[in-house]
Residue frames as qw, qx, qy, qz and C-alpha x, y, z in Angstrom:
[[0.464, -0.817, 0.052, 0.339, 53.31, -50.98, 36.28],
 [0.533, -0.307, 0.499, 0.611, 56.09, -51.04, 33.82],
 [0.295, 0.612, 0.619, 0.393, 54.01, -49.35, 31.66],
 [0.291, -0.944, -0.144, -0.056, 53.40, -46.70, 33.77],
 [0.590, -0.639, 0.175, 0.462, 57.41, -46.45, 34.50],
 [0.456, 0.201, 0.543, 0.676, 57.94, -46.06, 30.72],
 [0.303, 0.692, 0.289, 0.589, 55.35, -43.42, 30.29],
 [0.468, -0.846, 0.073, 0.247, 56.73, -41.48, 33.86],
 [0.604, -0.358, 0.427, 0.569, 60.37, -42.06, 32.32],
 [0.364, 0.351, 0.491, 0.710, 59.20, -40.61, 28.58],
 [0.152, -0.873, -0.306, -0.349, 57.22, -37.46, 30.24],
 [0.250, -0.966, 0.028, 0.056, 58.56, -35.96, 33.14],
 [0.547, -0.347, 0.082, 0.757, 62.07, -35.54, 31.96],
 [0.327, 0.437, 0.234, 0.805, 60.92, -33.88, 29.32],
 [0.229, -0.917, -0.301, -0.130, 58.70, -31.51, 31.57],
 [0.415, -0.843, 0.335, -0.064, 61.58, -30.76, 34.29],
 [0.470, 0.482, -0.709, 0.209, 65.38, -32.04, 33.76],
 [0.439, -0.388, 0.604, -0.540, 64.87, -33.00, 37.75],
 [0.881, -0.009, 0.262, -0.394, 63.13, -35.95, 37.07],
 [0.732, 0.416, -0.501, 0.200, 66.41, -37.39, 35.29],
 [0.741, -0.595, 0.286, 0.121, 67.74, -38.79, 38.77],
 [0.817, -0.186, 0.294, 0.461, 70.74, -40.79, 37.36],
 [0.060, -0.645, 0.430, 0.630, 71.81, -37.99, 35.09],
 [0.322, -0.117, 0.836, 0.429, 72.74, -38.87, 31.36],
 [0.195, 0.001, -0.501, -0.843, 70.35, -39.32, 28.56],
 [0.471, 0.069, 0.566, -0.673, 66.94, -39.39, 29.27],
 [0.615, 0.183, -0.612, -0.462, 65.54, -41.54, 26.21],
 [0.766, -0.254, 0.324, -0.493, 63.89, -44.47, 27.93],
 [0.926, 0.350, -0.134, 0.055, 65.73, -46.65, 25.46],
 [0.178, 0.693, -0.609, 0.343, 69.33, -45.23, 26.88],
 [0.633, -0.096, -0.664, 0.387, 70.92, -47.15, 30.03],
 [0.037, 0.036, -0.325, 0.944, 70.78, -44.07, 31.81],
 [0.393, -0.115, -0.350, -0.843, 67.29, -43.88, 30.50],
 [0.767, -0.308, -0.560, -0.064, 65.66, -47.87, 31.60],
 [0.348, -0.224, -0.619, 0.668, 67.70, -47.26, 35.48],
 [0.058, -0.057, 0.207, -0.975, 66.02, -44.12, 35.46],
 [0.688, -0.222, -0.339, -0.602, 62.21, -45.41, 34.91],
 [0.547, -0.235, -0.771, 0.224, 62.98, -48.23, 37.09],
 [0.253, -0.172, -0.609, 0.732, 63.59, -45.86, 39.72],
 [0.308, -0.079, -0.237, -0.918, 60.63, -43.64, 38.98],
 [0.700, -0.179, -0.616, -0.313, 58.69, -46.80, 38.68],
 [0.591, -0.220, -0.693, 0.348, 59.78, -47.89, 42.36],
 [0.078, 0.035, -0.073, 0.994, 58.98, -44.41, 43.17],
 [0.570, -0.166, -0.367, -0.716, 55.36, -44.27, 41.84],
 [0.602, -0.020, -0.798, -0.003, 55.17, -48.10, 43.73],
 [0.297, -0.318, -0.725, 0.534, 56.01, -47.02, 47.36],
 [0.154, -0.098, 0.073, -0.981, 53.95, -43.47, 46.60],
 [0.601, -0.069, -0.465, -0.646, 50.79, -45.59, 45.90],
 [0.531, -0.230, -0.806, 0.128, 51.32, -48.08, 48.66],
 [0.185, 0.114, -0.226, 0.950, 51.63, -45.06, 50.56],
 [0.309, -0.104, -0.282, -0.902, 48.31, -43.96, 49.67],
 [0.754, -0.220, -0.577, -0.224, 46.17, -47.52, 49.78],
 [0.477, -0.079, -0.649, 0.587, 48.20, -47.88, 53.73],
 [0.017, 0.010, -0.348, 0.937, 46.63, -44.59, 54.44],
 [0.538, 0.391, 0.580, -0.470, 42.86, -45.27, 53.36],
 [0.220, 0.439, 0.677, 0.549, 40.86, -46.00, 50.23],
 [0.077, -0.830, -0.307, 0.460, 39.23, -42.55, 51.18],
 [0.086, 0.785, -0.361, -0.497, 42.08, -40.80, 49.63],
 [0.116, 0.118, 0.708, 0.687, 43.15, -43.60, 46.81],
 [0.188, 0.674, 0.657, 0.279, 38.90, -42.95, 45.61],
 [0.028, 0.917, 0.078, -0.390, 39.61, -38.91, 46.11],
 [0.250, -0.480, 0.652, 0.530, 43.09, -39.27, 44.11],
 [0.255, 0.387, 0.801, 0.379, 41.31, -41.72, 41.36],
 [0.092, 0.790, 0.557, -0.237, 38.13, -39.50, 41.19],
 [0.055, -0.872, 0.224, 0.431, 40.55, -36.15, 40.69],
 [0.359, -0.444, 0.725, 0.385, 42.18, -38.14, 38.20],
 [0.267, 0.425, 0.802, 0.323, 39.45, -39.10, 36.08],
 [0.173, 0.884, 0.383, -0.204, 37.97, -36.02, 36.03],
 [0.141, -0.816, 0.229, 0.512, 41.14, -34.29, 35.03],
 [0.219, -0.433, 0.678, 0.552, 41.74, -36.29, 32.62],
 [0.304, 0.681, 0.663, 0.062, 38.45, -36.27, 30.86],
 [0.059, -0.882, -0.056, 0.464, 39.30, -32.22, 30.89],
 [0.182, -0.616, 0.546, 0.539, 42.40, -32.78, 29.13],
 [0.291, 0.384, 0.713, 0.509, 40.89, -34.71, 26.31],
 [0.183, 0.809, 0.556, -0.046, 38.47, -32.19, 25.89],
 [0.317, -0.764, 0.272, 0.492, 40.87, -29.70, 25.89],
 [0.459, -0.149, 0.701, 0.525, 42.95, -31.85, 23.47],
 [0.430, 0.515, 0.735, 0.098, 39.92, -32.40, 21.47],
 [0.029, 0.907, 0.283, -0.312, 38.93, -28.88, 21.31],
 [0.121, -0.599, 0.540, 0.579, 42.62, -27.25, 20.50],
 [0.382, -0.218, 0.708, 0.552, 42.37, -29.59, 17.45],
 [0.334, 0.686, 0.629, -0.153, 39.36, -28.80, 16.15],
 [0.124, 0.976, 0.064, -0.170, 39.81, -25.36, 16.25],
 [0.061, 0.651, -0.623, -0.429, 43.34, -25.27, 14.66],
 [0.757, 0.408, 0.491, 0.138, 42.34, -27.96, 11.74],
 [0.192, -0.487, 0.460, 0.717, 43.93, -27.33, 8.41],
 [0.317, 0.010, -0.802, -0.505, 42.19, -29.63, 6.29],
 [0.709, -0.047, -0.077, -0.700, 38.53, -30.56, 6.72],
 [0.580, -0.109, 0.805, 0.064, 38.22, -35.06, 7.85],
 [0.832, 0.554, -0.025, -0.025, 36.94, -35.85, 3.98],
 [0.204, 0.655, -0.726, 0.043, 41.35, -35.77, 3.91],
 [0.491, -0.218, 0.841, -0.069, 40.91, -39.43, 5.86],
 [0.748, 0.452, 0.437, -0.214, 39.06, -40.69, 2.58],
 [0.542, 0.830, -0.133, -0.014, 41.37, -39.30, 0.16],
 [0.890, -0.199, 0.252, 0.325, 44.99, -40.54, -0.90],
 [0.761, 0.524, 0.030, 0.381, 46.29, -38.03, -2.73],
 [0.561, 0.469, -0.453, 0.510, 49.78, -37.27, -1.97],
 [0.786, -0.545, 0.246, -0.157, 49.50, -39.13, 1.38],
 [0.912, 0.187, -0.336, 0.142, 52.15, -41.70, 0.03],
 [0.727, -0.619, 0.112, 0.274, 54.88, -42.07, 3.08],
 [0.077, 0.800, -0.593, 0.057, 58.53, -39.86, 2.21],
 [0.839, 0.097, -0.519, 0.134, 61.25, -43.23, 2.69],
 [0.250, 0.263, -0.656, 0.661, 62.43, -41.58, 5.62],
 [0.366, -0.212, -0.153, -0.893, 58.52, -41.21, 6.94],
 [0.236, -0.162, -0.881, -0.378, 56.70, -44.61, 6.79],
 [0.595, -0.384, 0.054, -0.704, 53.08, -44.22, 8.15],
 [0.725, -0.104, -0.676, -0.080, 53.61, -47.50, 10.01],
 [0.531, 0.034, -0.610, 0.587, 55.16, -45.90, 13.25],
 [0.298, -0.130, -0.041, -0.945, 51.99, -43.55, 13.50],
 [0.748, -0.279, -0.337, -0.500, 50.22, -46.65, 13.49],
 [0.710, -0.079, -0.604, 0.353, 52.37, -48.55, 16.13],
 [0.044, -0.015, 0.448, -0.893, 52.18, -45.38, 18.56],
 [0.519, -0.190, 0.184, -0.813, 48.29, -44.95, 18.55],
 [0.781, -0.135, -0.595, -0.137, 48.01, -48.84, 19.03],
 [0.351, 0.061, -0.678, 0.643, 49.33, -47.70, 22.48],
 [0.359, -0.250, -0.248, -0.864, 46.20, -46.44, 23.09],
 [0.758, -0.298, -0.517, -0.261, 44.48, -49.77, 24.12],
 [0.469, 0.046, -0.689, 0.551, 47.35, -50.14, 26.65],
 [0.036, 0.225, -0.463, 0.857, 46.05, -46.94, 28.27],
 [0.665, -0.188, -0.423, -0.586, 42.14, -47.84, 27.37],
 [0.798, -0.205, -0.539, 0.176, 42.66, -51.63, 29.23],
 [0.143, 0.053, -0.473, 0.868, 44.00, -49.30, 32.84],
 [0.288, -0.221, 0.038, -0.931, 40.97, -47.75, 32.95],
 [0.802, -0.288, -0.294, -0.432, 38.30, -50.66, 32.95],
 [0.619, -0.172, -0.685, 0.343, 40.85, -52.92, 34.86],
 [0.082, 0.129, -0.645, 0.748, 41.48, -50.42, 37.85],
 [0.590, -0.215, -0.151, -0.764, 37.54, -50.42, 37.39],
 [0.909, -0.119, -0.371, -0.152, 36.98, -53.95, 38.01],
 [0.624, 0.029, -0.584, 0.518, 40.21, -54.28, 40.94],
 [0.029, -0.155, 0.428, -0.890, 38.44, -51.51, 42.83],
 [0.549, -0.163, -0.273, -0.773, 35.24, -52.51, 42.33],
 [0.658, -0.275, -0.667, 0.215, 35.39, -55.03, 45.56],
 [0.223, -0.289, -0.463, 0.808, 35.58, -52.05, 47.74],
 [0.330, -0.169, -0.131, -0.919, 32.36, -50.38, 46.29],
 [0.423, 0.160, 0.724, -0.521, 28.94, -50.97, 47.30],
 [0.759, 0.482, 0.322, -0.295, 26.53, -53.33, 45.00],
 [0.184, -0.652, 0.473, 0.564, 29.71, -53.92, 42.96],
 [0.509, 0.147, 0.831, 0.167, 27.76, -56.46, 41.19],
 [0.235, 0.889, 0.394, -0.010, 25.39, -53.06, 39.57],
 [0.098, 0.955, -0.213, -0.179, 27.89, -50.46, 39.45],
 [0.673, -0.332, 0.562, 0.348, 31.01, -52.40, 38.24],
 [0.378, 0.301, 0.726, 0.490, 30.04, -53.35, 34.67],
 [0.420, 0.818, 0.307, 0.246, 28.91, -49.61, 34.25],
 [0.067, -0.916, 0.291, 0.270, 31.94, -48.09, 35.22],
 [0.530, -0.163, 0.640, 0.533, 33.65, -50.66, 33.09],
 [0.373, 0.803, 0.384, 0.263, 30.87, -49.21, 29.81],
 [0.015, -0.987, -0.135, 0.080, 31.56, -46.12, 30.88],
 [0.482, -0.717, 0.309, 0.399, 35.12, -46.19, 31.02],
 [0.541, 0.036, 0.634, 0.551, 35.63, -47.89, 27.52],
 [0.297, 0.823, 0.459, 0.153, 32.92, -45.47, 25.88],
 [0.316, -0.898, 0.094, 0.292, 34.89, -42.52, 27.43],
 [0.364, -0.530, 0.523, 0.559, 38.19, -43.51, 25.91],
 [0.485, 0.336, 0.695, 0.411, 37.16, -45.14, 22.80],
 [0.238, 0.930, 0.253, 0.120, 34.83, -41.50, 21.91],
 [0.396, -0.863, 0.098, 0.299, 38.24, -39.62, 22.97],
 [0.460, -0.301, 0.686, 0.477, 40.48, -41.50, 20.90],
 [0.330, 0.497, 0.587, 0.547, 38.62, -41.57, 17.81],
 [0.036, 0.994, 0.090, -0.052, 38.05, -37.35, 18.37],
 [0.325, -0.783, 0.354, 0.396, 41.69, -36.87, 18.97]]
């Protein structure tokens, strides 16, 4: 969950200023910034209890619409980069004048897409915490956990 309030509290201010309840700077690192994800975060909490109170009907229509859309948007993603490349992948094999600027280092490129797993490890868990309310959960569980890690893992290494 406090994942999820960090990446609600680093997206939708930038989408819409509105989503900065407490005012101030919206950087998730600011004071203004951490009160403001909390509240988001307690936000997202009662919206979802909200949801599960009202039936698993609508959380597996909401999940469902959610995994499909966001199978789109990689593809999407995937696509857009393709087609605007600059340089051919043989550049991931090659080193010349890759060397990191001092203001640059290529280490914080790798510490952001190591956030990756965070989102990766969401997918199979909500698989496996929902997967008491399916039928035969013992047969369809452990392939929507394959399926879920194949999905991201082919997504992330395209993007």
């Amino acid at each position: 969950m406090a994942a999820a309030a960090i990446a609600l509290q680093a997206v939708l201010p930038s989408i819409w200023s509105g989503f900065q309840f407490l005012g101030g700077n919206s950087s998730p690192t600011s004071v203004t910034g951490a009160r403001n994800a909390v509240l988001l975060g307690v936000i997202l909490l009662a919206v979802t209890t909200a949801i599960n109170i009202i039936g698993i009907r609508l959380m597996a229509i909401i999940s469902s619409t959610g995994v499909v859309l966001e199978i789109l948007g990689v593809i999407a993603i995937v696509i857009t980069l393709f087609a605007h490349a600059k340089r051919g992948p043989s550049v991931v094999m090659h080193a010349t004048g890759a060397a990191p600027t001092p203001g640059s280092p290529y280490i914080w490129a790798f510490l952001a897409s190591g956030l990756m797993a965070a989102y990766v490890m969401v997918g199979f868990d909500s698989a496996g915490e929902l997967s008491e309310e399916t039928r035969a959960p013992r047969r369809i569980t452990p392939r929507t956990i394959i399926r879920a890690l194949i999905v991201s893992g082919v997504g992330g290494a395209l993007c």
